[in-house]
Each structure stands twice: as structure tokens, then as C-alpha cells.
N, C-alpha and C positions, 0 to 999 in steps of 0.2 A: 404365557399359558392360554391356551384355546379352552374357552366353555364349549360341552357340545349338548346339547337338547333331543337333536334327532339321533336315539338310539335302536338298536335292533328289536329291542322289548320294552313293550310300555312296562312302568315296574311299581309298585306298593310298597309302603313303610310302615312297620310297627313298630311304636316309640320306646315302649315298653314290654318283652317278653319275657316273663315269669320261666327260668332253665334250672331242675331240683337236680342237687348233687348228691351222692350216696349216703352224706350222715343228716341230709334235710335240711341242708342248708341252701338260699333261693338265692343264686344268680342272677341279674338283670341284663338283660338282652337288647338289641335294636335290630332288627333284622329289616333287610330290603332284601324284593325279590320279584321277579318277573310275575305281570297280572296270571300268567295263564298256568303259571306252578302249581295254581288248584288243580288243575287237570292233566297235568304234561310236567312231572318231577322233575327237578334238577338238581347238578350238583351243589353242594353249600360250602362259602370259604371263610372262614373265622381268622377271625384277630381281637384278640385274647388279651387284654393291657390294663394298668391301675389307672389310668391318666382322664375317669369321668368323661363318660359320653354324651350326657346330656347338655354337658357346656365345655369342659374347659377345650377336649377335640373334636368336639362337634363340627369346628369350620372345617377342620382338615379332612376328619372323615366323611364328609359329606362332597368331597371330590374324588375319593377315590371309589367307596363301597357302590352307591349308585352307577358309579360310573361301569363295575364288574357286575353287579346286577342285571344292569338295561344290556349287557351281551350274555345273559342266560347266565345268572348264577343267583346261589340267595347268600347275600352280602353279611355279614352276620357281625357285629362288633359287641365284645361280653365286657363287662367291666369285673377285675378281677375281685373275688372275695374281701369283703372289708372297705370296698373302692364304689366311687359313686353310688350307685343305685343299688347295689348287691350287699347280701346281710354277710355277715360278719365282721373280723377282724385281720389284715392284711399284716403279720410278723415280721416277715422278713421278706428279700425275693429269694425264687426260683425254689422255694422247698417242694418237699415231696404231696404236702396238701394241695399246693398249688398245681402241679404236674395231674395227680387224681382228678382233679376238678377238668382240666382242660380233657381231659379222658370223659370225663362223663360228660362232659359239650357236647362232646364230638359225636360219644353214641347218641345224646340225646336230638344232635342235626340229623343224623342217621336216619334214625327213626323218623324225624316226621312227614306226614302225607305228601309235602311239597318236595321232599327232599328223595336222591334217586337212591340213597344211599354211600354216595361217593362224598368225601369230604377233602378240604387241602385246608393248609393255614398260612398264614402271611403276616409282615407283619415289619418295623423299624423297628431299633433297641429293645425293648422290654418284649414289645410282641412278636421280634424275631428272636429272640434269646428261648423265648414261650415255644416256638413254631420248633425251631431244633431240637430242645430239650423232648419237646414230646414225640417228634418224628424218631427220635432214640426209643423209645419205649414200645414203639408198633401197634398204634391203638388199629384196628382191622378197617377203621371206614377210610384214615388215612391213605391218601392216594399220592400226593403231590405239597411240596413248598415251596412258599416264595420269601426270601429274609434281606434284609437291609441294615448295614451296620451292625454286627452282635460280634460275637467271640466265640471259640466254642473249648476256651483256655481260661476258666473262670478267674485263678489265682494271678498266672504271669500273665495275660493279655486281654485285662480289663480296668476298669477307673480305679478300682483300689492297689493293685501294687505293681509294677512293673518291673522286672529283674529281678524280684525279691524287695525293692525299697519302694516306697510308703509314696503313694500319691495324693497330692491335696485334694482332688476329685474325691478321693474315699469318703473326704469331710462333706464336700459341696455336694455328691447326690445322697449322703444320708442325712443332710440339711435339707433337701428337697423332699423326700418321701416322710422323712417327718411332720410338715405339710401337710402332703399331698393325701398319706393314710391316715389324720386324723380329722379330714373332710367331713361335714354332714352329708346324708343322703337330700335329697331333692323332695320336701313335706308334698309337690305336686305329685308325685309317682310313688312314693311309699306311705301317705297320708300320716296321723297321728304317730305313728309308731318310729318317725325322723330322729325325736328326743331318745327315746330308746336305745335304738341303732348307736347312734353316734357316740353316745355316753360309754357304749360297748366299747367303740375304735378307741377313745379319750382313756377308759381306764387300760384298755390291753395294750395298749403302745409304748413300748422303748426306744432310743434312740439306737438306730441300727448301725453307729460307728461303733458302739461299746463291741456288738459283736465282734463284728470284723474287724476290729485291733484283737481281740481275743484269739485271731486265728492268723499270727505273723509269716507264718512259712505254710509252705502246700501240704495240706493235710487233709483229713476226709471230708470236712466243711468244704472245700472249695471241689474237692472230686467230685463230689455231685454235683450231676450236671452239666461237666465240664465234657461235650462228646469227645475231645479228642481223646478222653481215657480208653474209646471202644469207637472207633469209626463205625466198623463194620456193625454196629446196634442199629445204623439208619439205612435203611431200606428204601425209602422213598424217592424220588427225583427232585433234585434242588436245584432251584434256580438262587443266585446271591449275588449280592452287590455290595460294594461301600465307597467311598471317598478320601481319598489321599492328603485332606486336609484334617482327616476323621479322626480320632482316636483308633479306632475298627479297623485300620485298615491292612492290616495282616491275615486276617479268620480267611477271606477268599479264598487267596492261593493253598492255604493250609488245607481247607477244605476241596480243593478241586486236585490236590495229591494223597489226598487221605482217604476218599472215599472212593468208593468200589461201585455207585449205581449213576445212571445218568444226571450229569451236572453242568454246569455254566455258569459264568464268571463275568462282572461288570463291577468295573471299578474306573470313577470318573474322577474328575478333580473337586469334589462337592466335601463338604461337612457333615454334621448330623443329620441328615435330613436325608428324604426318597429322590430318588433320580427325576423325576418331573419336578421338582420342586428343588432341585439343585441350585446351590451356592457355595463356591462361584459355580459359575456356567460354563458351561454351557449345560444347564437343564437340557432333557430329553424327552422323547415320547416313551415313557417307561410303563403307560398303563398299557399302550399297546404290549408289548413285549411282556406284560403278566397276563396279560387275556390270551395273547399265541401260546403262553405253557399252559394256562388251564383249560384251552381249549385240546390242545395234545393228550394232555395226562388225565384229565377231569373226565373227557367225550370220548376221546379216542381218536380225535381229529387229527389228516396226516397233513401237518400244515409246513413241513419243515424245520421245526424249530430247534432241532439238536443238529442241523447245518450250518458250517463254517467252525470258525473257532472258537476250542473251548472257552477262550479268555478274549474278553475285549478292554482295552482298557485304554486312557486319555496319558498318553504321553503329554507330558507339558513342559512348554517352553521355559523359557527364564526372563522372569517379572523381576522390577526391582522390589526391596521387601516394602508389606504394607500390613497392616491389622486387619485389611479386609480387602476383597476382590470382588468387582460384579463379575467380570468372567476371566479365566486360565487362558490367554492361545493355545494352542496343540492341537493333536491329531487322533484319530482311533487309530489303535495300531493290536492285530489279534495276535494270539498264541496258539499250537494247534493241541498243544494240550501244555500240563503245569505237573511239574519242573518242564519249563520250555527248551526244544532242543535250541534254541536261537541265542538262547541268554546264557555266555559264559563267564565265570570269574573270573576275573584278572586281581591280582595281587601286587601291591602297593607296598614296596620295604617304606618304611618311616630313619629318616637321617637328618639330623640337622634343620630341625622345622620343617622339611622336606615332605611333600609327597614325593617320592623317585619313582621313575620311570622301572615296568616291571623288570624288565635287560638290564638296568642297573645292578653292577656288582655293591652292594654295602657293605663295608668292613664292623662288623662287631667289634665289643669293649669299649673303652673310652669312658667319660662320667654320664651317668644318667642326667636325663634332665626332668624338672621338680614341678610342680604343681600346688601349690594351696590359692584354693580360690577363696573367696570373700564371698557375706552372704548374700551380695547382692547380684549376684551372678544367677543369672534365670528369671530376674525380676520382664526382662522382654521375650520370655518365653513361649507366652501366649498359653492357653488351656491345651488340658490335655484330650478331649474330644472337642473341637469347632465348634460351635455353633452359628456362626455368622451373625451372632447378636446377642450383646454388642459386637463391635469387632474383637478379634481373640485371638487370630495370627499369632506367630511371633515376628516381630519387628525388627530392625536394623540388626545384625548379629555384633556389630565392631564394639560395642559397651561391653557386649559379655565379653569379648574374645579378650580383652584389658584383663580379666583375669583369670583367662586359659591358658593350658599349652595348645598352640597353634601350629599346624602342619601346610604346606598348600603346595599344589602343581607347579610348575614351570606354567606359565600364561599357554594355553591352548592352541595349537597350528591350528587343530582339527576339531570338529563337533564331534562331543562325545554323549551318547544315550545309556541311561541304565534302566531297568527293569529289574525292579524286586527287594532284596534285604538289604542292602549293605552291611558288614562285618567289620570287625575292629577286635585283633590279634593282640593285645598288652605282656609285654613282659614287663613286671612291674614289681614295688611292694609300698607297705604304706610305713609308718609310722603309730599307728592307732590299731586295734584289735577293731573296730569297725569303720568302714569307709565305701561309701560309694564313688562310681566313675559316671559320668553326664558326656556321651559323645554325640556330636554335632556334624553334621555333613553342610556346606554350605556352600552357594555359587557366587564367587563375588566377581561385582564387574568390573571394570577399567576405572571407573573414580574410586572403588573401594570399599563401594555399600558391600553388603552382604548377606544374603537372603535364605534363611534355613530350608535346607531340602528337607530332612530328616533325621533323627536323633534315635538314642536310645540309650539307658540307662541300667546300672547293676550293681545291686547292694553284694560286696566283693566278699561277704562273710558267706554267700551261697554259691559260693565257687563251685562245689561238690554238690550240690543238688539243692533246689529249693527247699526240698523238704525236710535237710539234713544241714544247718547253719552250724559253722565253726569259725570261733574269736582268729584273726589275723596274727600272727606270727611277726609284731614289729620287725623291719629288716628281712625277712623273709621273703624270696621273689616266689611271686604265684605268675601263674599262666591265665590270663582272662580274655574270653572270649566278650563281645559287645554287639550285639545283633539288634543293627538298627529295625527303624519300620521301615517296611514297603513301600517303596517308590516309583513313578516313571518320571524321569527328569532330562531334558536337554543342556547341556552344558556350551555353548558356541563359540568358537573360535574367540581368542582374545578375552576369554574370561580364565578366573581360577578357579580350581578347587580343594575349598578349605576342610579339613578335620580339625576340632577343637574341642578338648579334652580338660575338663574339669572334674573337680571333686565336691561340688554344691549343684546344686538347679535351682533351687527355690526361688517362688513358692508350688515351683509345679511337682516336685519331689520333696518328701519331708527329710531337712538335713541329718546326717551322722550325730550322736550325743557330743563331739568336740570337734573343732578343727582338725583336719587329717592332711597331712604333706605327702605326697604320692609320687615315688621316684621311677621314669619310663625309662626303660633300657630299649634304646631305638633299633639298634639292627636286627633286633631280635623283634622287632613289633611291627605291625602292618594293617593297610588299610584292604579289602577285601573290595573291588566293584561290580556285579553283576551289570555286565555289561552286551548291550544290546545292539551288535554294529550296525548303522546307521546305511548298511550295502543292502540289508533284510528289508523283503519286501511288507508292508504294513498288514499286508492279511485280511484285510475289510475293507467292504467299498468306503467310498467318502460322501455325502455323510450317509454313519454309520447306522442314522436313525431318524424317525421322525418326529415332528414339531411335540411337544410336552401338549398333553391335553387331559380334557378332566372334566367331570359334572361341576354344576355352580353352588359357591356356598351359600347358607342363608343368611340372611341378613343380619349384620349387627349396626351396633352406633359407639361410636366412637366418644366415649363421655368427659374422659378426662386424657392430659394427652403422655403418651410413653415417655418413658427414662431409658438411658443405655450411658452408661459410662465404664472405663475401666481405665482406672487413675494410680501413674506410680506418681509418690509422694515422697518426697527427703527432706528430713529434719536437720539442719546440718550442725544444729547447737545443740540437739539432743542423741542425735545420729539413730531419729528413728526412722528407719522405714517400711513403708505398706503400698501394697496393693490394694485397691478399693474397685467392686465390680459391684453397679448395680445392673439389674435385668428388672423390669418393671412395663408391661404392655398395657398400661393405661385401664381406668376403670372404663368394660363394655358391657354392654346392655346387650342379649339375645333376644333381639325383636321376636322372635317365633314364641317365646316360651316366656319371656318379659320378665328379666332375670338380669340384674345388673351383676359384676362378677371384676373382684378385683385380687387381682394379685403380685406382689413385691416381692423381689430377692435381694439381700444386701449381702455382699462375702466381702472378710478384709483380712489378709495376709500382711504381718507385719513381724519385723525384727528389729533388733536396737545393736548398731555396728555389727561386729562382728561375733556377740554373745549368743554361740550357740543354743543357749539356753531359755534366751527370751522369746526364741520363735513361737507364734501365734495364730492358729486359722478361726475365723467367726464366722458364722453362717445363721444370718435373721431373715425369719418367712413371716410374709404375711399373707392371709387366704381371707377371703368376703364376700359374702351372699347376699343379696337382697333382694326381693320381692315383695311390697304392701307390708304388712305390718313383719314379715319375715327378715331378720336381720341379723345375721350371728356372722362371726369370725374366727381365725384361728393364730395365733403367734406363737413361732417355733424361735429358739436361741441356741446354739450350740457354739461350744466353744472346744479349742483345743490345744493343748499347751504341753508343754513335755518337759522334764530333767535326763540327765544320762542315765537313769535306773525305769523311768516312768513316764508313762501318758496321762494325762488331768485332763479329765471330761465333764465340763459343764454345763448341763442344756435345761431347757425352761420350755413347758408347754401351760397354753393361755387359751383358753375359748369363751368367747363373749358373745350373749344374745342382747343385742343391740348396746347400749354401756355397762352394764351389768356380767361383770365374771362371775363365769357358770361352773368351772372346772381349773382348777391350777395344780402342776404337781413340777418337781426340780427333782436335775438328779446332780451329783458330784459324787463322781467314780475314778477309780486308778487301775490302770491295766499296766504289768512291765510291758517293758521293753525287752526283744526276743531278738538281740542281735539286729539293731535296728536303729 
């Protein structure tokens, strides 16, 4: 990462801006913005998020917004409702209050004297999720977006359910925003009325997994919101990005087929995180490439930025597997638009453990072959969005594959490249009235490791539509479709590749109420490859970009030092096992504002043998403030546990000014189970 200082506008920072919403309730603002906007308005770009900007992204945001300011814009970062510095109470995400609010931002950037009236939004996970959902609604100062990682498929292609079946993320980010929205405000920026405020967040907060198990199939809770219900609602020009190691990384393509106004497409080898700040790597000069669109869409500037290919994206080579990469090999390689004419299907009959060659004749009949996995199958799964920290990969595939059914190539003559979904055709049935399928793409090499490209999963009871689940028909063959994520991958000569096909993931999918036997009828099933012949010319120069740069953060201290662990664990006398993940970045001090600030995440997924029943997700937060005699905290517990009829939710919230509990309230609730 390049600091840069000499920018094209000297620029100004206001710590604190007071932004009133339509029922009077007051937003907190920070706004950065070029000196001479008193006299010479500019456009303003917001980013709209819960995540406290006075400390906990103050580092982050303090490389990018400055950095869009000093080239003529006013940088604007709101902390959403109930969140840091801003009055109220934060319920849920993405509701319709929230949506309001980001409207009345907008008019309120509009409006003022610094501002030209043109506005855009921007923003990773929450405040690109923000930036879409509102570019749906057509607020008038809207001009332009810029999103990183989001979805725009609320129910099937986000942390809480994938295919229809239960994602442990559902637990882990409503473990974190339990946290995160029951924060104090900052007594330096909102004075006396801190205790007040907060008391507010403390008594209005529920744990937001009760919700969303409340809402097991695709229903109107998850429609909002979700633009793929109406493409054509966003108007605006989108620029989008994500990472192939992401959870996110399918919204792209969706969105660069779906929408009808000028758009562009970048998808790298990265995680959770913005493309200058990419991991693995190779990080990019990604703030350039947002200042070229809001200098086009925001000025009017003809700078060429809608030249060359709609889609860039990081073909990547083959790594052996690891929990963590500092950088991908590969290439840029473009599209000239999405569905690309370059990327065709080829089809994959399944025989005999076999991936067969597409020319291959396979004879149907014969005996199916069987499937019951164990629940320790997915324990090297790795998460279901990246983070790069801890490491969170998934690791060696050959432990899972012991108890998959396993399919693979003939060893490779040729290099072969794919681009995009991969598919998985099942003729199948189960045993059980509910069962999920866990499929696996994998490239193994010459010794045998084997390194997950891609997966994807599907609760088999929404065969007929998410939003319409129907009990399994023991013995009864269904037809299932498996639509992995998003890939670009090199497969090279002398390697293979594997399909593996299970009936467990855990704990990155929450298991079936019982054990389920799964019988595949091969000639009739097949693997799908979107494939990208390697004769096609790459479509982008090389490199495709430059050097990652960025304003400098302000200073912190480093007080005590980080934890990162993510530990599988077997009892072999008790036959329990867990996964154990701490994230913990150490107690820091914000020199600028002289604010120590600490926060802990503990999650532990565990099961006992094979007893469906026993599975377990836990999710402990810990949040801490201090400044001079100012000293409170916050302790979140959530627990989650199930029977074949039921979910058992048990969560604990704790707030303490200095040793002294201030606030305590527990809840133990039961949601059924909805085919699930």
C-alpha cells in the first residue's frame, strides 16, 4: 500500500455532523471535503454502515474517504441509526426505516451549500448491501455506485441460508451485531445524554437469529431488499466487485446479466475486504478505478471508464490447499460482457467414481451408489465468507472426501480454465423426508492433496422452489440441480478433478434433524463445467491495474497483543467434537481521540459422534470502552441448539460501567423447524 499526501485538493474534516431524518431522529456524520467547496460545490459520496466511525473504522475509513475527497468530492461516512454516534435503536438490517433514512442522507448531502447536488454511494458488505438497496428506490440526487462484496439475493445468496439450508454464519453475524448494536455512544460527541442513548439500544435489542430462523424459506422478510426481485428498479451506473475466496462472490455476474444501465464487473482472488486492501493478493489500485467512475458519472468527465471489458476478473492458478494465502498466482483475464460469449458448458456424465469425458457413451441402470456422511465432514471447511483472519480457508479436502461419494477426471493431458458457476445434475433420493447435498469441486495434485475450488449446497426439501418446501418421498428419485459459487480456476496438465458429494458440511451448514443415506443414480447425473478455452485471448492488458494506494491512517497503539486461532478438536473417549475460532485484535488506544477500545469474538461449533442432535453453535462478544474515569462494556452469549422438531436459542446480554452491571436481560426461545 502507497500513502499518498500530495493530493489534487487541500481537504477539511468534520468529526461530528449533526444529519435530522424525517421522524427527528439525528444521525452522526463525519464528513471530509475539499477546502474550497465553500465556494466551488461538489459532488458528495456516502457510505452508510453500523460498524462506529469514530473508532472501531476509523483506521479504514480514514484511507479511503480522504483519499476521494483530496480529488474533489465530499467524503461523507454516517453511522447507521442506533450505531455509534447516531440516536436511536438499530432492530434489524436492511429494513425499510433504514432505507428512509439513507434517503433522507442523501437529500440532506443534496442540499447543502458545499454540495453540487449530485450524490453516489459506496460502500463493502453492509454499506454496499445500503448503496444497492437504495439505488433500487431512485432517491433524485443519486447519480452513481460503487459496492464491494454484497448480494442482491437476500435469502439464497447470503450468510444466512444457502440452497435453502441453514448457515452457521446466520449464528456468527447475529453474534456480532448483537455486539456491535448494543454499543454506547462516544460521552465525547453526544455529552451527558451517552447513558440515555444507550440504555435505549440495551433495552430495544433482540437477538436477530430468533428473526431469521423465523423466516426458513423465501418469503417477504427476505424479498425486501433483495434487487434481484426487480432489476430494472436501479437506474443508476454500477461499478461492483468481490472476491472468489468471498462468500459474495456470485452477486457480480448476476448483476452485470441482470441489469439494464451501465455497469462493470471486478472480481479478484481477495476475501471480505475492498480490492486495495485485498487478501490474498494481489491487492490493486482500486481507489483509482473509484475516482475514474465518479469522476465520469459524478462531473461528467470523459475519462474512458466504460472501455474495454465488461468483466475483469483473476483467473487463478492452482495452489496446494492452505487456511490462508498472502497472494493467488493468475492473470487478468476480461469478458466483453456476462453471460460471456467465450465461456461454454461442457457436461460431465458421472460413472463409476468417474468424471467421464463429455464423448463418452454411459450406459444407464446398474445399482446406485450411497452416500451417508459423518458429522465430521466439513469440519475443514473453512467459513463461509473469508475473512483472512484468522486463516479460514478450507484446508486439505482428502479427510472430508473419507466420507464422501467421490468422482474425478482421468489425470489431465491439457490445461483446463473455467469461468463462473459450476453445476451438479443429481439423479438421486434419500431415505429421510429431509436432507441436504454439500458438493465440492476440487483440484488435486500428483501427491493427492486436494484443494477446494468451489462448492455449493441444497436443502433437497426446496427442490420446487425456496419458497414452497415439500417432506422427501423416502425412495423416491428427485432431479436436483447444485449450483456451485463462482469461479475462475486453472486446472494444469497432470492434475485431477475431483466432485464430492456429501450429505453433511458441518459446521458450515447446519446438519438434517437425522442421519440421511443418499442413493446417486450415475448415468443419469452429471457434473456441468463452464469452461473458458485457454486458445481465448485474456481481453486486458497485463497488469491490469495499478499499485493499491490510499490516505494514511491515524495513529493508534497497540496495547495488548491480538489472538487468531481456529482450532478443530476431537475427543476420542467422548467422541466430542468442535471447532473453536477466536478473532480478538488486541486492546488499541486511538491516539487522536485517546480512547482505548477492545474487542473479542469467541464461536465454537461442536457435535458428539455422530448424534444429530447434539450439534451446537456458541457465539461470545466482548466490546470495551475506556477513556479517564469512562469505562463500560458489553457481553453478548448466544447459543444454539436444535431437536428434529426445533431450534433452542439461548442468549445473554451484560453491560458494565467499569465493574458494576448496569443492564442484564436472557432470553431462551424455540422457533420450529421448517423442513430443515
Amino acid at each position: 500500500m502507497r500513502f499518498v499526501t500530495n493530493l489534487p485538493h487541500p481537504t477539511m474534516e468534520e468529526d461530528h455532523v449533526a444529519v435530522p431524518v424525517r421522524d427527528g431522529t439525528v444521525l452522526s456524520a463525519r464528513v471530509w471535503r475539499p477546502v474550497s467547496s465553500d465556494r466551488e460545490p461538489v459532488p458528495a459520496v456516502l457510505e452508510y454502515i453500523p460498524y462506529r466511525k469514530r473508532d472501531l473504522t476509523s483506521t479504514r475509513d480514514a484511507l479511503h474517504h480522504p483519499y476521494i475527497a483530496g480529488h474533489g468530492y465530499a467524503s461523507v461516512r454516517v453511522d447507521l441509526r442506533g450505531t455509534g454516534d447516531s440516536e436511536g435503536v438499530l432492530r434489524d438490517e436492511y429494513l425499510e426505516q433504514e432505507q428512509a433514512d439513507a434517503e433522507d442522507v442523501l437529500a440532506w448531502l443534496a442540499d447543502q451549500p458545499w454540495c453540487d447536488g449530485s450524490t453516489g454511494m459506496m460502500g463493502i458488505s453492509w454499506g454496499a448491501f445500503a448503496a444497492l438497496q437504495t439505488a433500487a428506490r431512485r432517491p433524485p440526487s443519486l447519480r452513481a455506485i460503487v459496492i464491494a462484496s454484497f448480494t442482491d439475493d437476500r435469502y439464497d445468496d447470503d450468510m444466512h441460508y444457502m440452497g435453502g439450508a441453514l448457515l452457521s454464519d446466520n449464528l456468527a453475524e447475529a453474534g456480532t451485531m448483537f455486539a456491535y448494536g448494543t454499543c454506547p455512544p462516544d460521552p465525547a460527541v453526544v455529552g451527558e445524554r451517552w447513558r440515555e442513548m444507550w440504555r435505549e439500544r440495551l433495552e430495544g435489542t433482540r437477538p436477530w437469529v430468533l428473526e431469521w430462523l423465523r423466516h426458513q424459506r423465501r418469503d417477504d422478510y427476505w424479498r425486501h431488499a433483495s434487487v434481484c426481485e426487480d432489476y430494472s428498479a436501479v437506474r443508476t451506473p454500477v461499478l461492483a466487485s468481490s472476491g472468489w475466496a468471498d462468500g459474495y462472490s456470485n452477486a457480480v455476474t448476476r448483476l452485470l446479466a441482470g441489469l439494464d444501465v451501465p455497469r462493470k464487473g471486478l472480481i479478484g482472488p481477495w476475501s471480505h475486504k475492498f480490492p486495495h486492501l485485498g487478501e490474498p493478493g494481489p491487492a490493486i489500485g482500486y481507489l483509482q478505478e473509484v475516482v475514474r467512475w465518479w469522476d465520469h458519472w459524478l462531473k461528467g468527465v470523459d475519462n474512458g471508464v466504460m472501455d474495454g471489458p465488461m468483466l475483469r476478473t483473476w483467473m487463478q492458478e492452482s495452489m496446494p490447499p492452505s487456511t490462508a494465502y498472502e497472494e493467488r498466482p493468475g492473470r487478468w483475464v476480461g469478458e466483453p460482457s456476462w453471460p460471456s460469449p467465450q465461456v461454454q458448458p461442457v457436461a460431465h456424465p458421472l460413472r463409476a467414481h468417474r468424471i467421464c469425458r463429455p464423448e463418452e457413451e454411459v450406459p444407464g441402470g446398474g445399482e446406485p451408489l450411497t452416500v451417508q456422511s459423518p458429522l465430521s465432514v466439513g469440519q475443514f471447511g473453512g467459513k463461509w465468507a473469508s475473512y483472512n483472519a484468522p486463516p479460514d480457508l478450507p484446508y486439505d479436502q482428502r479427510e472430508e472426501d473419507g466420507g464422501s461419494l467421490v468422482f474425478d477426471t482421468d489425470v489431465l493431458t491439457e490445461r483446463v480454465e473455467i469461468l463462473g458457476s459450476p453445476t451438479v445434475t443429481l439423479d438421486l433420493s434419500a431415505d429421510r423426508p429431509v436432507a441436504l447435498v454439500a458438493a465440492r469441486l476440487s483440484d488435486v495434485a500428483p501427491d493427492g492433496s486436494a484443494t477446494r475450488v468451489t462448492y455449493g449446497i441444497v436443502n433437497l426439501t426446496r427442490l420446487e422452489g425456496r419458497d414452497a418446501p415439500e417432506p422427501l418421498e423416502p425412495g423416491r428419485r428427485y432431479r436436483a440441480t447444485v449450483r456451485l459459487n463462482g469461479v475462475a480456476q486453472a486446472f494444469p496438465p497432470g492434475h485431477r478433478i475431483r466432485l464430492s458429494l456429501s450429505t453433511s458440511y458441518w459446521p458450515l451448514a447446519w446438519p438434517p434433524p437425522e442421519p440421511v443415506c443418499l442413493s446417486i443414480h450415475e448415468g443419469s447425473s452429471s457434473l456441468t463445467l463452464p469452461v473458458r478455452p485457454v486458445t481465448v485471448p485474456d481481453g486486458v492488458e497485463q497488469p491490469a491495474f495499478g499499485e493499491p494506494e490510499a490516505t494514511a491512517p491515524p495513529p493508534t497503539t497497540q496495547l495488548t497483543p491480538p489472538e487468531q486461532r481456529w482450532e478443530v478438536k476431537r475427543d476420542l473417549v467422548g467422541y466430542k467434537s468442535q471447532l473453536e475460532i477466536v478473532k480478538d485484535p488486541g486492546l488499541t488506544r486511538f491516539d487522536d481521540i485517546d480512547l482505548e477500545v477492545g474487542r473479542r469474538a469467541y464461536e465454537r461449533y461442536s457435535s458428539v459422534a455422530d448424534d444429530f442432535s447434539s450439534v451446537t453453535g456458541e457465539s461470545f462478544w466482548t466490546m470495551s470502552f475506556r477513556r479517564d474515569d469512562w469505562d463500560v462494556r458489553v457481553e453478548t452469549r448466544t447459543v444454539l441448539r436444535s431437536s428434529k422438531e426445533e431450534f433452542f436459542v439461548d442468549a445473554t446480554l451484560d453491560a458494565y460501567e467499569g465493574d458494576r452491571r448496569v443492564f442484564s436481560r436472557t432470553w431462551n426461545e424455540t422457533v420450529g423447524r421448517d423442513l430443515l
